[in-house]
C-alpha positions as CSV (number, residue, x, y, z in Angstrom):
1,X,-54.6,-9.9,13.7
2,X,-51.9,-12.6,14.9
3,X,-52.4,-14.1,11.7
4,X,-51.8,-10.9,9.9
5,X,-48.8,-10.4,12.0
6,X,-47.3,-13.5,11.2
7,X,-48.2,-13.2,7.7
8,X,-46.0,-9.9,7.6
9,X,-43.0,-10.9,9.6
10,X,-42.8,-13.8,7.1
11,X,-42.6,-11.5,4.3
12,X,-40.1,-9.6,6.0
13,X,-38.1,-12.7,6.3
14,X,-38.3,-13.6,2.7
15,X,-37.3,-9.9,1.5
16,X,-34.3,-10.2,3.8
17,X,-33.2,-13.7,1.9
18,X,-33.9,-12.5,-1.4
19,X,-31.3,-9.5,-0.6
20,X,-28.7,-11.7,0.6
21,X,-28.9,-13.8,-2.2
22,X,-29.0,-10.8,-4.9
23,X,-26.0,-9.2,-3.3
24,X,-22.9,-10.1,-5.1
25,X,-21.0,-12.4,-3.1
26,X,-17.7,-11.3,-1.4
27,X,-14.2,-11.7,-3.7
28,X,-12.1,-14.9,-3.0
29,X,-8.9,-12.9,-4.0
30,X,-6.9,-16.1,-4.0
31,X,-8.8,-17.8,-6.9
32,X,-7.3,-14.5,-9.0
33,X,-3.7,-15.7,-8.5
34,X,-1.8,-17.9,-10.9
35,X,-0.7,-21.5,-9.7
36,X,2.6,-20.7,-10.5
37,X,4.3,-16.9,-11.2
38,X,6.5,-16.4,-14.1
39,X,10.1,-15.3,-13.9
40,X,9.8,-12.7,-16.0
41,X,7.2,-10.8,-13.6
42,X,10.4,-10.0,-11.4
43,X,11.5,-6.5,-12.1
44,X,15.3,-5.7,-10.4
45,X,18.2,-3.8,-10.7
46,X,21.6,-4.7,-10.5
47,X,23.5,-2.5,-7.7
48,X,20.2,-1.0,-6.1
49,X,17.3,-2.7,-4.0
50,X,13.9,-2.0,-5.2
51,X,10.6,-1.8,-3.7
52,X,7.3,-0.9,-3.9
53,X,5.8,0.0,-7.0
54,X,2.6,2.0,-8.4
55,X,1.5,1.8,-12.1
56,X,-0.8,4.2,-14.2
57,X,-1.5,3.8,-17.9
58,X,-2.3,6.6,-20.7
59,X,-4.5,6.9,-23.2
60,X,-1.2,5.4,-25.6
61,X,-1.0,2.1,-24.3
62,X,2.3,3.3,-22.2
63,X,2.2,1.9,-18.4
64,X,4.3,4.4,-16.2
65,X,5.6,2.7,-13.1
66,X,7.3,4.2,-10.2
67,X,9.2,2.5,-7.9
68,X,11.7,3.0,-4.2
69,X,15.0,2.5,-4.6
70,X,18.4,2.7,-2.8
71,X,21.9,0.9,-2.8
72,X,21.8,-2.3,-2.5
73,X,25.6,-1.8,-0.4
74,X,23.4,0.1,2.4
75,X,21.4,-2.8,3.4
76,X,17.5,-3.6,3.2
77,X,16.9,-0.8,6.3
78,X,18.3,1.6,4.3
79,X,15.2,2.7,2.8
80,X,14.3,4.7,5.2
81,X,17.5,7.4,5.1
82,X,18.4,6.3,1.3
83,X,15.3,5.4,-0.6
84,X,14.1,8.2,-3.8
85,X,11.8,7.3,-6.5
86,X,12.3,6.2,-9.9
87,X,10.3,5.8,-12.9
88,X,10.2,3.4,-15.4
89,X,7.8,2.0,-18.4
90,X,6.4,-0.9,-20.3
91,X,4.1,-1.7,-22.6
92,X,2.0,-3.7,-20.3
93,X,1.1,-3.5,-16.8
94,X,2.7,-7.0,-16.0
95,X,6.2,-5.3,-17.7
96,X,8.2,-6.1,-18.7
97,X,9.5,-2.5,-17.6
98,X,12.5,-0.7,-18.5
99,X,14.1,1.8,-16.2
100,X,13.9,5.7,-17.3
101,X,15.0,8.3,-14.8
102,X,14.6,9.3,-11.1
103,X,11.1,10.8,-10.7
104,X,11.6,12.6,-7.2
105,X,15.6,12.4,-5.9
106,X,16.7,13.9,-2.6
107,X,16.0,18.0,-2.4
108,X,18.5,18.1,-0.1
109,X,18.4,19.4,3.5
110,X,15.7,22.0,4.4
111,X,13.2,20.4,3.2
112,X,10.6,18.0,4.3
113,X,11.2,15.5,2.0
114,X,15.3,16.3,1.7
115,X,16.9,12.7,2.3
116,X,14.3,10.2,1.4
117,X,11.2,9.7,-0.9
118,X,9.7,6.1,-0.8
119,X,6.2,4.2,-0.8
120,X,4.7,5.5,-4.4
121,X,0.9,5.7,-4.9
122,X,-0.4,7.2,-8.4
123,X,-3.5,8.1,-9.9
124,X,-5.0,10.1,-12.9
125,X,-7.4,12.8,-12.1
126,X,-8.9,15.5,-14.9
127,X,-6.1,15.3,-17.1
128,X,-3.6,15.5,-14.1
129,X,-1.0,12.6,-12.3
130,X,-0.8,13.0,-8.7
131,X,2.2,10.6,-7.5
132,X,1.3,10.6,-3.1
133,X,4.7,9.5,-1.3
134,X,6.2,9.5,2.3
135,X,9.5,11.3,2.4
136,X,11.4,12.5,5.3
137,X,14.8,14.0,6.3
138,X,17.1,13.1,8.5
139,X,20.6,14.6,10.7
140,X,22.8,17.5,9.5
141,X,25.2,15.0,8.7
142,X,23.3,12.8,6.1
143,X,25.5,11.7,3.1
144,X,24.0,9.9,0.1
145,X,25.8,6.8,0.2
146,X,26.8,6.5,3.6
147,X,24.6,4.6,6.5
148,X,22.8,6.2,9.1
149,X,23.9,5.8,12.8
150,X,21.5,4.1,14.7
151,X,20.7,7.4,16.3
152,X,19.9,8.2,12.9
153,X,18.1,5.9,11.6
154,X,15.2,6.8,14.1
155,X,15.4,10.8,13.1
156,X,14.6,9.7,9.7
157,X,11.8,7.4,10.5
158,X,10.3,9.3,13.1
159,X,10.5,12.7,10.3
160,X,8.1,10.3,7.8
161,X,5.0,12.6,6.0
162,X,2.9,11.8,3.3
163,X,3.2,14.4,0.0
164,X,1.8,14.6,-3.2
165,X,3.5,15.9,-6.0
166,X,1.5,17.1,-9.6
167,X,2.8,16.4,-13.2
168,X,0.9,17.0,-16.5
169,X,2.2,13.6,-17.8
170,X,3.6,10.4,-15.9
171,X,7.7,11.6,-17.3
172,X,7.3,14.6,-15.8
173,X,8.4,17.3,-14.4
174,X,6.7,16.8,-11.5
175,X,6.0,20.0,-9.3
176,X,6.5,19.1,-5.1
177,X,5.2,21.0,-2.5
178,X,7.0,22.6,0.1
179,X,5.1,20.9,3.2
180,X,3.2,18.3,3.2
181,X,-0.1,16.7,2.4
182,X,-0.7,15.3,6.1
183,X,1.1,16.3,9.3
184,X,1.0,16.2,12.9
185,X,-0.7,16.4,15.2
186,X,-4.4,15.5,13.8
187,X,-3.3,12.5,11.5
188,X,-0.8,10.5,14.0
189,X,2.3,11.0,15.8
190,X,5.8,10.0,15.5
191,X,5.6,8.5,11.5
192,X,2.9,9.4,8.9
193,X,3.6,7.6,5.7
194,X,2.7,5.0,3.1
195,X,-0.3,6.2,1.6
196,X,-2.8,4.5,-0.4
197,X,-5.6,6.8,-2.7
198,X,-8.3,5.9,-4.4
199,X,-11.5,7.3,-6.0
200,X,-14.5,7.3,-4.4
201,X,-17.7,5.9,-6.8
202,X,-19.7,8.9,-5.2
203,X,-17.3,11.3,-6.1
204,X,-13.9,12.4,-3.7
205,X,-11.2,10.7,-2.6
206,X,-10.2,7.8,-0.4
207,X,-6.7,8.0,1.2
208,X,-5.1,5.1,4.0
209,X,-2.2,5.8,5.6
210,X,-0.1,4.5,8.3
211,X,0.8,6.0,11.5
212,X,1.8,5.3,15.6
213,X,-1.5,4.8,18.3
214,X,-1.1,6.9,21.1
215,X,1.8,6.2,23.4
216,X,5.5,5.7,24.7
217,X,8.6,4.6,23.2
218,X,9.6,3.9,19.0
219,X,6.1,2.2,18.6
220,X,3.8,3.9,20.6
221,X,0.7,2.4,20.8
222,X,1.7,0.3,18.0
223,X,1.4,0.6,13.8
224,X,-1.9,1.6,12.9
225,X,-4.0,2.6,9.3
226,X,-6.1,5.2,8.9
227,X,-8.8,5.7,6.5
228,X,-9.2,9.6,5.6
229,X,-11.6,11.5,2.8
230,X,-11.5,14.4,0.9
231,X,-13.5,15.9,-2.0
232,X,-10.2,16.8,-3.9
233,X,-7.1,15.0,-4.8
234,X,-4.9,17.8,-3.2
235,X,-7.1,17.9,0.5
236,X,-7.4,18.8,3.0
237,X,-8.2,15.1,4.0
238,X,-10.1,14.2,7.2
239,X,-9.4,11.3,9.0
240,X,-12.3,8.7,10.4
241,X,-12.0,8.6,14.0
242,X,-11.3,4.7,14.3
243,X,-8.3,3.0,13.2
244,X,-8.4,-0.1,10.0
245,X,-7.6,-2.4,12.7
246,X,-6.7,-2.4,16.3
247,X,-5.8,-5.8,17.3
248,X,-5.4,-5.1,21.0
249,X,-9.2,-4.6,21.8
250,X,-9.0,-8.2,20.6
251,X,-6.3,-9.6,22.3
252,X,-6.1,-6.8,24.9
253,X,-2.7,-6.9,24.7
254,X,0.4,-4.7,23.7
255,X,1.2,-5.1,19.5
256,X,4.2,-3.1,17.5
257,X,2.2,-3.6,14.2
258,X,-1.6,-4.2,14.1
259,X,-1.3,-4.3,10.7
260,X,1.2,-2.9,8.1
261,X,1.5,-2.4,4.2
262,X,-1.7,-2.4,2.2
263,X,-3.6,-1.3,-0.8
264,X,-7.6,-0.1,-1.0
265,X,-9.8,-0.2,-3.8
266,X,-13.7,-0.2,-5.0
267,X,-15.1,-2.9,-7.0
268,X,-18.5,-3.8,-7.3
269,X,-20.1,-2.8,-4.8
270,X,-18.1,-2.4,-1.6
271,X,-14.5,-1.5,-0.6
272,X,-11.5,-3.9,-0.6
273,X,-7.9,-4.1,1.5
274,X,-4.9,-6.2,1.0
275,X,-3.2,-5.8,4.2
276,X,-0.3,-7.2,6.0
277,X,-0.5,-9.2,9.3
278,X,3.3,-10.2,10.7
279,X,2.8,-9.6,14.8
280,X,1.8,-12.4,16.4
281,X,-0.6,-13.6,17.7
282,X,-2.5,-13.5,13.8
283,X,-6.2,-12.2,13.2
284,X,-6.5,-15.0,10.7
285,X,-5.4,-18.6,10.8
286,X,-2.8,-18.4,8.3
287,X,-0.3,-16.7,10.3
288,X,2.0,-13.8,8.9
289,X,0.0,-13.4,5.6
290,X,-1.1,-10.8,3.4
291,X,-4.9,-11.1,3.9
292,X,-8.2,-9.7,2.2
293,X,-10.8,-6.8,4.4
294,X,-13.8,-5.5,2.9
295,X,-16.0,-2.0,4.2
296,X,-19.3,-0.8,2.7
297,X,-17.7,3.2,2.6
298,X,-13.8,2.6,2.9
299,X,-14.0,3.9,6.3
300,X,-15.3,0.9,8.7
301,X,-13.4,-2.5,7.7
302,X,-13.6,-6.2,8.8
303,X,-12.0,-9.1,7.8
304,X,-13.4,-10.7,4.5
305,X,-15.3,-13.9,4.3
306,X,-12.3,-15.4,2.3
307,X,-9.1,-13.5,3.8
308,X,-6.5,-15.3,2.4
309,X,-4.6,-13.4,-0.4
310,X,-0.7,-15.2,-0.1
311,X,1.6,-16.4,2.4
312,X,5.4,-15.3,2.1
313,X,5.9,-17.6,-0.5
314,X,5.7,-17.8,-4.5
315,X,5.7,-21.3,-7.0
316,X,7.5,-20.0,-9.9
317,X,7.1,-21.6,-13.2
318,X,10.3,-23.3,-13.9
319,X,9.0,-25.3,-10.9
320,X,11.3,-24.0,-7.9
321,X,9.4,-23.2,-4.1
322,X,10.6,-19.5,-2.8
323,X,10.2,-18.3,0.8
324,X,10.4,-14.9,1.6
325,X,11.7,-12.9,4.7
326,X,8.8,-9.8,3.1
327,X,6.2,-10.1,1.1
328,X,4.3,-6.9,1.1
329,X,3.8,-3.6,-0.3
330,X,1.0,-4.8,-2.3
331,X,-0.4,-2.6,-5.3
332,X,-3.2,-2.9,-8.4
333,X,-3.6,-2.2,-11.6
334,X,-7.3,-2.1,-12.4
335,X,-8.9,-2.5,-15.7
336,X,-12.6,-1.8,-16.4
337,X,-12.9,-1.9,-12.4
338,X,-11.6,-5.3,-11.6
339,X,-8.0,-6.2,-10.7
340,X,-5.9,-7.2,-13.0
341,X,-2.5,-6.8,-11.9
342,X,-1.1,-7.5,-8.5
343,X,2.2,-5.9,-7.9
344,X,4.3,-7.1,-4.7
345,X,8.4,-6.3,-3.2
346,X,9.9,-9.0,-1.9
347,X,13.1,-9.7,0.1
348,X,14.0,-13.4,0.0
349,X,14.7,-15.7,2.8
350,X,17.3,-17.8,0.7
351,X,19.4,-14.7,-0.7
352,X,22.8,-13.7,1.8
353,X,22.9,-10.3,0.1
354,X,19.3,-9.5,0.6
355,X,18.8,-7.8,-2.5
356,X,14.9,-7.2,-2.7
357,X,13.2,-7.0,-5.9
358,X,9.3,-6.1,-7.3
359,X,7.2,-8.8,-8.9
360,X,4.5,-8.0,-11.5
361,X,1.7,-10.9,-10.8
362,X,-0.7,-10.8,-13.6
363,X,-4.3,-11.6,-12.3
364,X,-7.1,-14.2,-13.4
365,X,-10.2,-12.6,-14.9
């Protein structure tokens, strides 16, 4: 009997090895970067700043990219009172793009999304385009190319919802909604933005979003992501009870940001994140970074085996070194599920006029 017993542990042991070792090993994101980044993946614009971009293909060839944008005289913390979205296109993914038109400007006050739209996520669905968003609006007295007060500037960022608006083609028209896709009080409190959707391999939708922990003051309990699901690309989406991250049950400490800025996707045979760490002290030991998570479902997420994705910084290929103040907003394009594309906004740390721009970082097979 003991000799049975140890007979069948054994085996247990050796079926437990033989699924580790068939079980695709975890993505090393960084060996997908280029040694050095061409110029010519920087998209900018001459009197705006530019930010955050999304980028869907049809079945033509054409790649439709959205991107934020506001006046480059406002300043970089503009975005939040000044930012709309505009749409451009390029034959390739990695651009180089050419600017068309504004896909969703200011509706003006009395609505939801009045002053600002920002933070562009699209996807393709059924013969539909569904571009998510965070807009917000802010005081009566909101002009288009004025500042905000300080005063202000909080309205606006504390008035930050995720929406979704429809289109039959990436140039539009695109029809918005008038309130939107998540709202207080069951998805967060004080901002609800930046949203992140992907499909789901088993059918639905995956959607991450940032909003405030429980608590006082501008940051609450700090910046926290939320996974949420839903069977449609419209919702209603429910949100999984735990937070991405929540770095003070690991520090047990006070943070502003547990993490910020991120993009999800399925490959393979799991989930992956590109997140943003910048509130010290760091989960990893590379400091303020973008780093790699993984999650079997999308919903419960640690930190990969090999987390680092970039530091703020960028070898360009006419051989110059660039720092950058931001690094973040990343975003894919996949092809044939892998990624293939990795699409970045940056503010330099060397540039008096702050004038942020997009990069376009085309990926190692």
């Amino acid at each position: 009997m003991l000799l049975n017993r140890r007979l069948f542990l054994a085996g247990l042991i050796q079926t437990a090895a033989a699924a580790q070792v068939s079980a695709p090993p975890s993505l090393d994101f960084r060996k997908l970067l280029p040694r050095r980044v061409s110029r010519r993946s920087v998209f900018r614009q001459k009197d705006y700043m530019v930010w955050c971009s999304s980028v869907v293909q049809t079945p033509d060839g054409v790649c439709h990219m959205y991107f934020s944008r506001w006046p480059l005289a406002l300043g970089h913390l503009s975005w939040v009172s000044h930012s709309e979205i505009a749409y451009a296109t390029a034959p390739r993914p990695e651009g180089p793009f050419t600017f068309r038109s504004v896909a969703l400007p200011a509706r003006g006050a009395g609505c939801w999304d009045g002053h600002m739209t920002h933070n562009p996520c699209v996807i393709a669905h059924d013969g539909k385009f569904y571009l998510y968003y965070t807009g917000n609006h802010g005081p009566d007295d909101w002009r288009p190319n004025v500042k905000a007060t300080e005063a202000g500037w909080w309205v606006h960022r504390n008035h930050q919802r995720i929406g979704v608006a429809v289109a039959d083609h990436p140039s539009g028209p695109w029809t918005r909604f008038d309130k939107p896709l998540l709202d207080t009080p069951e998805y967060g409190q004080g901002i609800i933005g930046v949203p992140c959707v992907t499909a789901r391999p088993d059918g639905g939708f995956l959607l991450v979003y940032k909003t405030l922990a429980p608590g006082e003051g501008n940051f609450g309990g700090g910046v926290v992501h939320y996974p949420a699901v839903a069977s449609s690309p419209l919702g209603p989406f429910v949100r999984h009870p735990r937070p991405m991250v929540d770095k003070s049950k690991i520090f047990h400490r006070h943070f502003d940001f547990h993490i910020d800025d991120h993009v999800e996707w399925y490959q393979r045979d799991r989930y992956y994140a590109i997140v943003k760490d910048h509130d010290a002290p760091y989960l990893t030991e590379y400091g303020k970074c973008l780093y790699l998570m993984e999650s079997p479902d999308g919903l419960d997420w640690k930190i990969a085996p090999n987390p680092l994705v970039t530091q703020f910084a960028l070898d360009w290929d006419d051989g110059t070194h660039q720092e950058f103040e931001r690094l973040e907003m990343p975003k894919l394009f996949m092809d044939k599920g892998r990624p293939r594309v990795l699409y970045l906004a940056a503010l330099p740390k060397d540039d008096p006029a702050q004038h942020s721009f997009n990069i376009a970082i085309p990926l190692r097979s």
